[in-house]
C-alpha positions as CSV (number, residue, x, y, z in Angstrom):
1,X,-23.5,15.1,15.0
2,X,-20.0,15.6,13.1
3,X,-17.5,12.9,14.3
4,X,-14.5,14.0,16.4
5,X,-11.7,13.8,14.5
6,X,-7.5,13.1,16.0
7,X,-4.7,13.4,13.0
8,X,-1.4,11.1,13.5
9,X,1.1,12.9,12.2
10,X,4.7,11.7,11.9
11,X,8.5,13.4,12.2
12,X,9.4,11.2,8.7
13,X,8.0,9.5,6.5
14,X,8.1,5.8,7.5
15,X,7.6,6.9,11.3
16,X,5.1,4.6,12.1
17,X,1.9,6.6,11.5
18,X,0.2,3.7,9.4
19,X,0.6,1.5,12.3
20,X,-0.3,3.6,15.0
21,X,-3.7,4.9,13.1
22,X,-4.2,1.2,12.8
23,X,-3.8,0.4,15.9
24,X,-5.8,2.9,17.5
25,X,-8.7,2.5,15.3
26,X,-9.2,-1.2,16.1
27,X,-8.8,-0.1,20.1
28,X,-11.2,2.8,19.5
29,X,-13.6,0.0,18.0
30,X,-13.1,-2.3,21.0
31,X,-14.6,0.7,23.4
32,X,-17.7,0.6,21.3
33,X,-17.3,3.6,19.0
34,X,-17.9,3.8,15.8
35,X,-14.3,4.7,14.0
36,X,-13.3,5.2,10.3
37,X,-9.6,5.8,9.0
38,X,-8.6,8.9,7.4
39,X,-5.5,10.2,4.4
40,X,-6.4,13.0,3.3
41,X,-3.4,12.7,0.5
42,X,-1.6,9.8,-0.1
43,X,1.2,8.9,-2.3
44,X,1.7,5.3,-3.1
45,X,1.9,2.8,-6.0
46,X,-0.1,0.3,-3.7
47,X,-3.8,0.9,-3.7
48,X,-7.2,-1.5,-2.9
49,X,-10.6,-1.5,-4.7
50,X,-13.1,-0.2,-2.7
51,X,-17.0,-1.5,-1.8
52,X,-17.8,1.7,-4.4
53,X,-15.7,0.8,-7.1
54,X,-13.0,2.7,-5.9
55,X,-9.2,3.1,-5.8
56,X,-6.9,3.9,-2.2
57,X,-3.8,3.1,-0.5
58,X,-3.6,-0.1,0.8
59,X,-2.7,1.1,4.5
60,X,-6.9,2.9,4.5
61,X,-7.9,-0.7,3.4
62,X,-6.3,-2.0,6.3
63,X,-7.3,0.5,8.9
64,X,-10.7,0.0,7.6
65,X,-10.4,-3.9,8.7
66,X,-9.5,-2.4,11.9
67,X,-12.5,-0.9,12.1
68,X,-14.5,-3.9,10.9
69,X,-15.7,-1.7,7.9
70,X,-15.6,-2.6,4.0
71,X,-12.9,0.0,2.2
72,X,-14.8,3.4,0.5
73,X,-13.5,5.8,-1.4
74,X,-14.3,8.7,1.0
75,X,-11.1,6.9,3.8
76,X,-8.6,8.4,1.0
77,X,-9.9,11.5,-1.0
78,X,-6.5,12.0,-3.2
79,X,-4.4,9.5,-3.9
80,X,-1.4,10.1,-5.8
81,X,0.7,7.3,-8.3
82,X,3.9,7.8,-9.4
83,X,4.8,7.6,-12.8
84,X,7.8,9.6,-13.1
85,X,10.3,10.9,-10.5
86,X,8.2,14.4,-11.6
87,X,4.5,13.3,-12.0
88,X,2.2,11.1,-11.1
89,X,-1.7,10.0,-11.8
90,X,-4.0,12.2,-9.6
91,X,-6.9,9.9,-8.1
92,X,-9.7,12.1,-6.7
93,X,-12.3,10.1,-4.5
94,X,-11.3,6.9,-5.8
95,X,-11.3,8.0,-9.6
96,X,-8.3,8.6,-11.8
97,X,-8.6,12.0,-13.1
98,X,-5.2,12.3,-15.2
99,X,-1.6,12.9,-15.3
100,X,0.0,15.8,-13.6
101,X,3.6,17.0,-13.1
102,X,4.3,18.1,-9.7
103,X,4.1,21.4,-10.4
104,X,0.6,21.0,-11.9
105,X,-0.6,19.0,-8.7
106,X,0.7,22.0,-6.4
107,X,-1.4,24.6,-8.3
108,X,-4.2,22.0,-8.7
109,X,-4.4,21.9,-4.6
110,X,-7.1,24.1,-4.2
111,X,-9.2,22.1,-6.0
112,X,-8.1,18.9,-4.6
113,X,-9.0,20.5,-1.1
114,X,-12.3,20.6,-1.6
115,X,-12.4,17.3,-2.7
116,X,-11.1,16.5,1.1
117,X,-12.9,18.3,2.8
118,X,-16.1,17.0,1.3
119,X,-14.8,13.4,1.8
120,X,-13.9,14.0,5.3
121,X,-18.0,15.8,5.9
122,X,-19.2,12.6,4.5
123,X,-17.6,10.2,7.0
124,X,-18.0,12.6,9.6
125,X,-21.7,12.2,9.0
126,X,-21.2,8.3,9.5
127,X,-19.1,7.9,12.4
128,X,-18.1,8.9,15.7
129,X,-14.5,9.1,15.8
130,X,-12.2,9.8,12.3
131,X,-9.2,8.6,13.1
132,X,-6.6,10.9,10.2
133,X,-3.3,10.2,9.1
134,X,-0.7,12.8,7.8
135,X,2.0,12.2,5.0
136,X,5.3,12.4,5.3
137,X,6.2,15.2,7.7
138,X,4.3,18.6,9.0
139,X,7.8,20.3,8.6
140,X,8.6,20.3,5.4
141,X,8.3,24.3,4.8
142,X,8.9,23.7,0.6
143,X,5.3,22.3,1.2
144,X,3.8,24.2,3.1
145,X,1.8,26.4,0.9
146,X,-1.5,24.9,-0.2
147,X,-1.1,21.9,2.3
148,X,-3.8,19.7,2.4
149,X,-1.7,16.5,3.8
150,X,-1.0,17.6,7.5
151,X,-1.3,20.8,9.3
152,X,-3.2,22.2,6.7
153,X,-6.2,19.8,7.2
154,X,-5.8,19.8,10.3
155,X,-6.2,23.7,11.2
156,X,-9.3,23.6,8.5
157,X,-11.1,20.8,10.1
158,X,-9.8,22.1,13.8
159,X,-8.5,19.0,15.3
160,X,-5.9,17.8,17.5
161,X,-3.1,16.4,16.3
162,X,-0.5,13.4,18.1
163,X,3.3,13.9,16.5
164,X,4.6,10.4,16.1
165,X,8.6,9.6,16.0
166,X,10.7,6.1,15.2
167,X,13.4,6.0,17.8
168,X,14.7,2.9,16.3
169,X,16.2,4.9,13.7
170,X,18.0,7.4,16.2
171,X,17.6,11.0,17.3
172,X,14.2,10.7,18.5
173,X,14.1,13.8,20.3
174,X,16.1,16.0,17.7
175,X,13.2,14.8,15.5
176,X,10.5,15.8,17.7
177,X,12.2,18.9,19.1
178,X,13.4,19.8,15.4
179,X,9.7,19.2,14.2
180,X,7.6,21.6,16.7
181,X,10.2,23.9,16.3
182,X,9.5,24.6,12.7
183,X,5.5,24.9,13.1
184,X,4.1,27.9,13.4
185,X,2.9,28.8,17.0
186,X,-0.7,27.8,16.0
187,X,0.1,25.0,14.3
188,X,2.4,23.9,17.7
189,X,-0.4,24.6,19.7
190,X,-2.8,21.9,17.7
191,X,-0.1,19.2,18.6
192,X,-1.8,17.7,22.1
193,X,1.1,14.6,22.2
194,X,3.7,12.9,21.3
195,X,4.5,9.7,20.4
196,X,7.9,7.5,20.8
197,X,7.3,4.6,18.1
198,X,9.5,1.2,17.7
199,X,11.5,1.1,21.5
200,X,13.5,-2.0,22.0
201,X,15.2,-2.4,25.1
202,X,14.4,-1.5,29.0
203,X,11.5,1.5,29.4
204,X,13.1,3.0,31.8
205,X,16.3,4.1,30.5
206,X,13.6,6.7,28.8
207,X,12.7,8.1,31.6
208,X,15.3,11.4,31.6
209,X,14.8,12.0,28.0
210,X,11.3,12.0,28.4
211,X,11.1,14.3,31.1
212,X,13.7,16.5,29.3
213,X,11.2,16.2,26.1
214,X,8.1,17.3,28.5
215,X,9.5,20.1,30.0
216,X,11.3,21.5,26.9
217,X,7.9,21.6,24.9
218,X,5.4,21.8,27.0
219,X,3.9,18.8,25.3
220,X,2.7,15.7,27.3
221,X,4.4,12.2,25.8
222,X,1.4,10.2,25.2
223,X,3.8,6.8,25.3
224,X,6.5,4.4,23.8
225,X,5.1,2.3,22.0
226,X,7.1,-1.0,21.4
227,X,9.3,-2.5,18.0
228,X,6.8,-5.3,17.3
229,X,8.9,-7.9,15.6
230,X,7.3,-10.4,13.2
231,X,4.5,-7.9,12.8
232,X,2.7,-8.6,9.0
233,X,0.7,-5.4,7.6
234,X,0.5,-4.4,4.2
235,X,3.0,-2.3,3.0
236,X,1.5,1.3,1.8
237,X,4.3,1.2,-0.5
238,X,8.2,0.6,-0.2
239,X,8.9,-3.0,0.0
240,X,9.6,-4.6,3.9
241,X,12.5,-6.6,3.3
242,X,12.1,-7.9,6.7
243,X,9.0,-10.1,6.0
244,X,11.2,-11.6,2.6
245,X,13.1,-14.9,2.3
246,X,12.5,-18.1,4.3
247,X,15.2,-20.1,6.4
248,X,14.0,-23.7,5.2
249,X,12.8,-23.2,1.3
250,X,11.6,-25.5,-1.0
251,X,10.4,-23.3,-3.3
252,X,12.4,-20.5,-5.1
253,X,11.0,-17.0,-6.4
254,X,12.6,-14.2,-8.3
255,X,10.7,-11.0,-8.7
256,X,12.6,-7.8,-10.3
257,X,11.9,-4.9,-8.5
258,X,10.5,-2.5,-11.3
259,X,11.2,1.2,-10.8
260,X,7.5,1.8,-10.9
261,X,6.2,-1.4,-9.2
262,X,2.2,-1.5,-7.9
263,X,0.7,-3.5,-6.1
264,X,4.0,-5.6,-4.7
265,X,1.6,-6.6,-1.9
266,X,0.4,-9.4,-4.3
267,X,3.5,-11.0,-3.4
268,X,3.1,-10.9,0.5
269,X,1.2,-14.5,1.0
270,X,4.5,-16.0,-0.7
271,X,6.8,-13.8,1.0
272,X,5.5,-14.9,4.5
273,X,5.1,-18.5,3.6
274,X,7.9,-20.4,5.0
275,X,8.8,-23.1,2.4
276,X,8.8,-20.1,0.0
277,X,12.1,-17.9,-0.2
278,X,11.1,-14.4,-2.1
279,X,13.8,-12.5,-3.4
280,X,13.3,-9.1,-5.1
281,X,15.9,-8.3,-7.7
282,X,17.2,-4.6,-7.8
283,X,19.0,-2.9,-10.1
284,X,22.3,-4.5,-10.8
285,X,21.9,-7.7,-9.2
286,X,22.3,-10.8,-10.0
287,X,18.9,-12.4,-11.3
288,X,19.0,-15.6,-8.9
289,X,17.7,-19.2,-10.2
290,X,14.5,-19.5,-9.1
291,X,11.3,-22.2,-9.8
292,X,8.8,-19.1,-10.5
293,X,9.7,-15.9,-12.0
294,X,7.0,-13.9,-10.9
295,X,6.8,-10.3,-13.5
296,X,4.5,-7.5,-11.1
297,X,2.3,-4.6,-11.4
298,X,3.4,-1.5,-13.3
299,X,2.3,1.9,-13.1
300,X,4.9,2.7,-16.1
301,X,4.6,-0.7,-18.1
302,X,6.6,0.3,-21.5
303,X,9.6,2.5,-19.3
304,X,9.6,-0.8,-16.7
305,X,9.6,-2.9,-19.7
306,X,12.5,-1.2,-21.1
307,X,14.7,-1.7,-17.6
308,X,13.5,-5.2,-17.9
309,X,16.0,-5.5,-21.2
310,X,18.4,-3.6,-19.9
311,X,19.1,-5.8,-17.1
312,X,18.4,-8.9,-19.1
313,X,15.4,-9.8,-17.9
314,X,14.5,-11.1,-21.4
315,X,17.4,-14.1,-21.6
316,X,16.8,-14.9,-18.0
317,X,13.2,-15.8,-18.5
318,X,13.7,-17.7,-21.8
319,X,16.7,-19.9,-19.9
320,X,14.6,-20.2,-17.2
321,X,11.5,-21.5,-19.7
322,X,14.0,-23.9,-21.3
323,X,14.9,-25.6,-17.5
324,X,11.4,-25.8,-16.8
325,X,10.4,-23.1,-15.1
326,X,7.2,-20.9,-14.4
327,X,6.7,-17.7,-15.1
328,X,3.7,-15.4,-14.4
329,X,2.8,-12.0,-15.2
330,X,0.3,-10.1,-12.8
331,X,-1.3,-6.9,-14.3
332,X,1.5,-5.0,-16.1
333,X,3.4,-8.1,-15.9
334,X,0.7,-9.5,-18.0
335,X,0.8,-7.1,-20.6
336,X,4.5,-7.5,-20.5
337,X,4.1,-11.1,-21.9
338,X,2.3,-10.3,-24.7
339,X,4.1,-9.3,-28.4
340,X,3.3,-5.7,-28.1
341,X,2.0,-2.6,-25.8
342,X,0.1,0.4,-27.6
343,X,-0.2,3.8,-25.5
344,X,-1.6,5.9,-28.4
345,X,-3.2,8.4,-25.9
346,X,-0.1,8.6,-23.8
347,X,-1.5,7.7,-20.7
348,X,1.4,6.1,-19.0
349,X,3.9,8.7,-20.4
350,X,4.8,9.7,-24.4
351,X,2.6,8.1,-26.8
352,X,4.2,5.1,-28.9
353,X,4.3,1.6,-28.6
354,X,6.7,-1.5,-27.7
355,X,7.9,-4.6,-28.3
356,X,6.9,-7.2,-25.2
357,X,8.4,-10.3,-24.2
358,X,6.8,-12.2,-26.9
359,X,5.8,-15.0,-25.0
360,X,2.0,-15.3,-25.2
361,X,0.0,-14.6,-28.3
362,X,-1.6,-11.1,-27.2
363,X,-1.4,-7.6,-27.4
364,X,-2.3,-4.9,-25.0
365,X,-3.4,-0.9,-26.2
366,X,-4.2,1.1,-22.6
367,X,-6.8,3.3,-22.7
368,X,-7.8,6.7,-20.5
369,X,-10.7,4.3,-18.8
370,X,-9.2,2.6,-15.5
371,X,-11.1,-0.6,-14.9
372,X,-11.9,-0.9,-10.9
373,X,-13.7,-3.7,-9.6
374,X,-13.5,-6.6,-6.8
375,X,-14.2,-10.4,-8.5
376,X,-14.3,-13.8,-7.1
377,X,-14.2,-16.6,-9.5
378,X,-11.9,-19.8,-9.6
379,X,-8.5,-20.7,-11.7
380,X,-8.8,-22.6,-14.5
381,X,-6.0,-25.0,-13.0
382,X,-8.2,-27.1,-11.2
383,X,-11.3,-24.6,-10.5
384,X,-8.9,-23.4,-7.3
385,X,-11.7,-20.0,-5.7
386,X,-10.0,-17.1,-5.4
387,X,-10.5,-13.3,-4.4
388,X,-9.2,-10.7,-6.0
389,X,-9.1,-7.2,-7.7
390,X,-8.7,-5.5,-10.8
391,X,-6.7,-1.8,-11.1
392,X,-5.9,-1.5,-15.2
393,X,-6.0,0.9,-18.0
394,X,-5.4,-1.5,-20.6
395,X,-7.6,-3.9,-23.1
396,X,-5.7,-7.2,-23.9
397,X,-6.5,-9.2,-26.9
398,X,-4.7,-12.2,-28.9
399,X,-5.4,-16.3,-29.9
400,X,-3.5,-16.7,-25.8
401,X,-6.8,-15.5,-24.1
402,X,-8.4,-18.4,-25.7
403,X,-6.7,-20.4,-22.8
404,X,-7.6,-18.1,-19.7
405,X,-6.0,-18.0,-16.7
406,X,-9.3,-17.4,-14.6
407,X,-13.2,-17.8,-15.0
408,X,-15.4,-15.1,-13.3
409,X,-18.8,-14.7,-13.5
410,X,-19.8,-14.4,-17.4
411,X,-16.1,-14.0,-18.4
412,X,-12.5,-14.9,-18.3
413,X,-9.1,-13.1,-17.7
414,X,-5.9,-13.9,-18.4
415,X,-4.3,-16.8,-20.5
416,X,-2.1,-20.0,-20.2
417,X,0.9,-20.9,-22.3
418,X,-0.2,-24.0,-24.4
419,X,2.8,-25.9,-22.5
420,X,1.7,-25.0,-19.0
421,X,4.7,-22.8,-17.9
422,X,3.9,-19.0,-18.3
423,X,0.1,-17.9,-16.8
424,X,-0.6,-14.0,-16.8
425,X,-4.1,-12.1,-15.5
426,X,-5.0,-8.8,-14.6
427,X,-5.8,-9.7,-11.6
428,X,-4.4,-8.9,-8.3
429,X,-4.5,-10.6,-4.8
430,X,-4.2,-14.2,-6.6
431,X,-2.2,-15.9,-3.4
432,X,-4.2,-14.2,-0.6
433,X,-7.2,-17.1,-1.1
434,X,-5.6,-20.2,0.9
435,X,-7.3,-22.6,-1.8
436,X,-6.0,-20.4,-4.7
437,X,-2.5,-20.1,-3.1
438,X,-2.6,-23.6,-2.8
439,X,-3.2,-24.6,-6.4
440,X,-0.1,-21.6,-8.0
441,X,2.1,-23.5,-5.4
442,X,1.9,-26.8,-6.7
443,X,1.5,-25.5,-9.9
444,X,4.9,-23.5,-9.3
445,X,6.3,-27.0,-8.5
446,X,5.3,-26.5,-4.3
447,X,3.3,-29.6,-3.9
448,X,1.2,-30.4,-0.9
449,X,2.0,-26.9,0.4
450,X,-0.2,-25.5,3.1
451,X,-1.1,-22.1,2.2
452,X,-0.9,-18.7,4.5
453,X,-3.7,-17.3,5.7
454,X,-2.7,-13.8,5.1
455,X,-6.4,-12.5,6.2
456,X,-5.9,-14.3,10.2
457,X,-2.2,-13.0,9.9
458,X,-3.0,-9.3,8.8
459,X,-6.2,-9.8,11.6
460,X,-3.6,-10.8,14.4
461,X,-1.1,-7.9,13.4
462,X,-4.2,-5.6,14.0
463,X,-5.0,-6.7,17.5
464,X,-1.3,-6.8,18.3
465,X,-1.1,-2.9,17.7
466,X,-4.2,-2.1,19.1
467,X,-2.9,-4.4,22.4
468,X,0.3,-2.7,22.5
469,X,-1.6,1.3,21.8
470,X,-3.8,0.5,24.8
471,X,-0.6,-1.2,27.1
472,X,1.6,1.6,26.1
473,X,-0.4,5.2,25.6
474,X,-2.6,7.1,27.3
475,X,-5.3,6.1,26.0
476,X,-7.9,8.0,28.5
477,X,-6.0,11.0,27.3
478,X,-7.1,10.3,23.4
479,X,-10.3,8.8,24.8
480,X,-11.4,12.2,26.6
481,X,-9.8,14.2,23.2
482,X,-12.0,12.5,21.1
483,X,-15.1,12.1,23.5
484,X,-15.2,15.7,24.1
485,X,-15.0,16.6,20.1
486,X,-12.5,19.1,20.9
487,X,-9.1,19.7,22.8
């Protein structure tokens, strides 16, 4: 039997769809069924290894928890990474398969198509329910063509689709109304209900616009779901500068905010812990004092190393070296330390080299061959365990690695300034761990800190979505969708 399958599709980007897939994939779970997320394209510069060696967005990973399942490729067949404003890496079932330029990817669709399709057979062979979410928005007509990330799976897979819209950032129904209106009729006809996301405020002054809303499209208004405040999930990919900066810090961090930063969810045990005061630097601002500069991922290292320099990056870390400060480098941030980064293959843009930081004794060349795995091991601070995650193209070598950072299983990653203040791995997820987030606090200067448990945190903001899906939408309405296979 071929799972049902219900597609969350959103007005805007940023309209809540994440959230709402999330949610209703943990309350489809709680009824007994057995439920797997679904993208069928994603663009985001945040991704998680998979249980196959794999590489997706972040949000799958975290609708898989919903589901109580390990991440797999198959939850996010093409997953696009930004490395210019006009191209990014093209990851097909969890593999990197090159470089395109946008105009590449559009005529390489077709291909990629299949490549979803098959994905979403395999997990349709699995489970009862797929649970799919769309990118940015069905209406944009420039895209339409070729469209694999919305209406264009959903007419070839022939499922329903829910239309979701954030009235917290105004003209709710304009987007809604403005939305269907620019579907074709058989693409408004696969739309079985919409969604208000993010109300504050007193339901029932509602009530008129949503009956306006019914009558006007003929389409039922599945619910309003509520703004949850203090809600933690990853980030797919823009920063939430809601869950940064901490009222009562004791412990200062400065992070620049690299113009093609990965992986920034490395950051989010620190960024909810609340001695710990987070601040992302932009463009322009002022580079703050700070007890632990912290340098991230990089899906452009040498151009992100450049903007580094030109916002004097470079002097700020050596002052903050000579007052006794920490810095580490995560990733990109890693290579960034070393005294010099090789791309003779061009695979992060035009071949060449650069000049790093010159702080550890190492240099980096990147290579076509992405390494993908999930490791457990322990810092070689004080033998602190840790989980975590490896997403690189590069091989690192130099005297600095002598000193490593972290022992896995048979080997070592990373290195240690011989004075203690700069650390850099390859590694990502070092803080989520509570015993490994202890030990880079008090190395950081944070002593006697107790850690965040960012896995009970993310695990709470899970059930608090799927409590307020099944308090706030018809959820025998999606129930009966999905039960019956068809709408």
């Amino acid at each position: 039997m071929t799972a049902a399958t219900l597609m969350i599709q959103g007005t805007t980007s940023d309209a809540g769809k994440s959230a709402v897939v999330t949610g209703l994939c943990r309350a489809l779970y709680r009824r007994g069924l057995r439920v797997a997320p679904f993208k069928p394209q994603n663009m985001a510069l945040n991704s998680a290894v998979t249980m196959d060696n794999g590489e997706i967005g972040r949000s799958q990973a975290a609708q898989a928890a919903a589901c109580r399942l390990e991440p797999h490729s198959d939850m996010n067949p093409v997953l696009l990474k930004p490395t210019t404003d006009q191209g990014a890496q093209v990851i097909i079932r969890g593999r990197a398969i090159g470089n395109m330029a946008a105009l590449d990817y559009h005529r390489y669709k077709t291909t990629a198509r299949e490549a979803v399709l098959a994905a979403h057979r395999a997990l349709g062979e699995r489970f009862d329910v797929i649970v799919a979410e769309g990118a940015g928005s069905p209406a944009e007509i420039n895209l339409r063509e070729g469209d694999i990330a919305n209406m264009g799976f959903a007419q070839a897979v022939d499922c329903p689709v829910a239309l979701v819209a954030d009235i917290d950032r105004g003209g709710v129904f304009a987007s809604l109304v403005g939305t269907l209106s620019l579907l074709s009729p058989s693409e408004r006809g696969r739309v079985a209900g919409l969604v208000v996301n993010r109300f504050r405020g007193d339901r029932a002054l509602l009530d008129d616009g949503i009956d306006w809303l019914e009558r006007h499209t003929g389409k039922p208004v599945w619910g309003v779901l509520p703004y949850l405040h203090g809600l933690y999930l990853e980030a797919e990919d823009s920063l939430n500068a809601e869950a940064a900066g901490s009222p009562k810090p004791r412990l200062g961090v400065a992070v620049p905010v690299l113009p093609r930063i990965s992986n920034h969810t490395d950051l989010d045990a620190l960024r909810l812990h609340p001695e710990v005061d987070v601040r992302f630097v932009g463009p322009g601002d002022a580079i703050p004092g700070a007890d632990l500069i912290v340098l991230p991922g990089s899906k452009a290292v040498r151009d992100d190393l450049t903007w580094l320099e030109r916002q004097g990056w470079p002097e700020a870390i050596r002052r903050h070296l000579r007052y006794g400060g920490r810095v580490l480098g995560i990733c990109g941030g890693f290579q960034m330390l070393g005294r010099r980064i090789a791309d003779p293959e061009g695979i992060e843009g035009p071949p060449g080299e650069s000049e790093g930081l010159g702080l550890l004794d190492l240099d980096t060349e990147l290579e076509p061959e992405k390494r993908l795995r999930r490791v457990e091991g322990r810092l070689s601070l004080d033998g602190a365990r840790l989980i975590g995650y490896e997403i690189h193209c590069g091989s690192t070598a130099g005297p600095a690695l002598e000193t490593p950072a972290v022992q896995l299983d048979g080997r070592h990653d990373g290195a240690r300034s011989a004075d203690g203040q700069i650390m850099g791995t390859y590694l990502h997820g070092l803080f989520d761990h509570p015993e490994a987030c202890r030990a880079l606090l008090a190395w950081a200067g944070l002593k006697d800190a107790q850690p965040v448990d960012q896995a009970a945190l993310r695990e709470q903001g899970i059930d608090r979505l799927a409590d307020a899906v099944e308090a706030h939408l018809d959820m025998e309405a999606v129930v009966e969708l999905v039960g019956k296979g068809e709408y």
